[in-house]
N, C-alpha and C positions, 0 to 999 in steps of 0.2 A: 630525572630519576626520582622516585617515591623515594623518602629518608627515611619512613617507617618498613621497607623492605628488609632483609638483613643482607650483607654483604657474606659474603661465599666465596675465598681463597683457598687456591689449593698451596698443600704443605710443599713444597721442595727441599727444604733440610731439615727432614728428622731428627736428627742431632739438634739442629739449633731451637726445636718447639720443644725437644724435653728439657732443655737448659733451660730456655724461660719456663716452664712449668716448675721445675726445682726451683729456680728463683722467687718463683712465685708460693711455694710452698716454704721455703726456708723464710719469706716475707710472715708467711702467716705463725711460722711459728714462734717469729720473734716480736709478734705485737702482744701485749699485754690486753689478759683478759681474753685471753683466745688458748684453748687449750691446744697443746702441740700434738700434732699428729707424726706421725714415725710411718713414712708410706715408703714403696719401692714401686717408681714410675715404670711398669716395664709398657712393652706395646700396645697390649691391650687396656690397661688403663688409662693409658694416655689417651688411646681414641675415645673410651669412654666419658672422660674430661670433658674432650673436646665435643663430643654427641648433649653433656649436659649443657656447657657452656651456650652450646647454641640454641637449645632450647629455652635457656633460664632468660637471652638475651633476647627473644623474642616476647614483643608484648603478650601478654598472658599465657606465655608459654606455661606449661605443664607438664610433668610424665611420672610415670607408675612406674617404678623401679624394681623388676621381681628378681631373687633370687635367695641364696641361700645365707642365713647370719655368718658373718664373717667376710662376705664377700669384699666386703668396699663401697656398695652400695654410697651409705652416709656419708664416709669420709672423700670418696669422691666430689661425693654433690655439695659438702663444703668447701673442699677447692674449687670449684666451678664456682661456686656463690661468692665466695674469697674475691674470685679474680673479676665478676660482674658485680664488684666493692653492691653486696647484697649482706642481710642477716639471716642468719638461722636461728629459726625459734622452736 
C-alpha cells in the first residue's frame, strides 16, 4: 500500500468522534498561547472538522472556505489544524 495515500475510515460511533473532537478541543483550549475558543460541536460542524482535517492532512492539501462571517469557517479550521498538531498564521 502507498503511505502517502490517505487512509479513509468510516465513523460508526457518533457519539464517540464528538467526545474525541471535545477532547480535542478542550486540549486546545487549555495549551498556553492559544487563544480559547467557546464552539458547540453539533453535526454539521463536526463533519465540517472532519471534511478540513482531511484535507489539511493531505499533502498539499488546500481549500476555499466560502461562507458567511460568523459562520465557523476559521474556528473550525483551527481545530482541524489543532488536531493535524499544524500552525495558524
Amino acid at each position: 500500500m502507498n503511505e502517502n495515500l490517505p487512509v479513509y475510515d468510516d465513523v460508526h460511533d457518533f457519539d464517540r468522534l464528538r467526545e474525541f473532537l471535545n477532547d480535542k478541543l478542550s486540549q486546545h483550549n487549555n495549551t498556553p498561547r492559544l487563544t480559547p475558543m467557546n464552539l458547540v460541536l453539533f453535526k454539521d460542524a463536526i463533519s465540517h472538522v472532519c471534511r478540513i482535517y482531511r484535507i489539511l492532512s493531505i499533502k498539499r492539501g488546500h481549500a476555499f472556505l466560502v461562507g458567511v462571517g460568523g459562520s465557523g469557517r476559521h474556528s473550525l479550521t483551527k481545530l482541524a489544524a489543532y488536531i493535524c498538531i499544524m500552525n495558524v498564521f
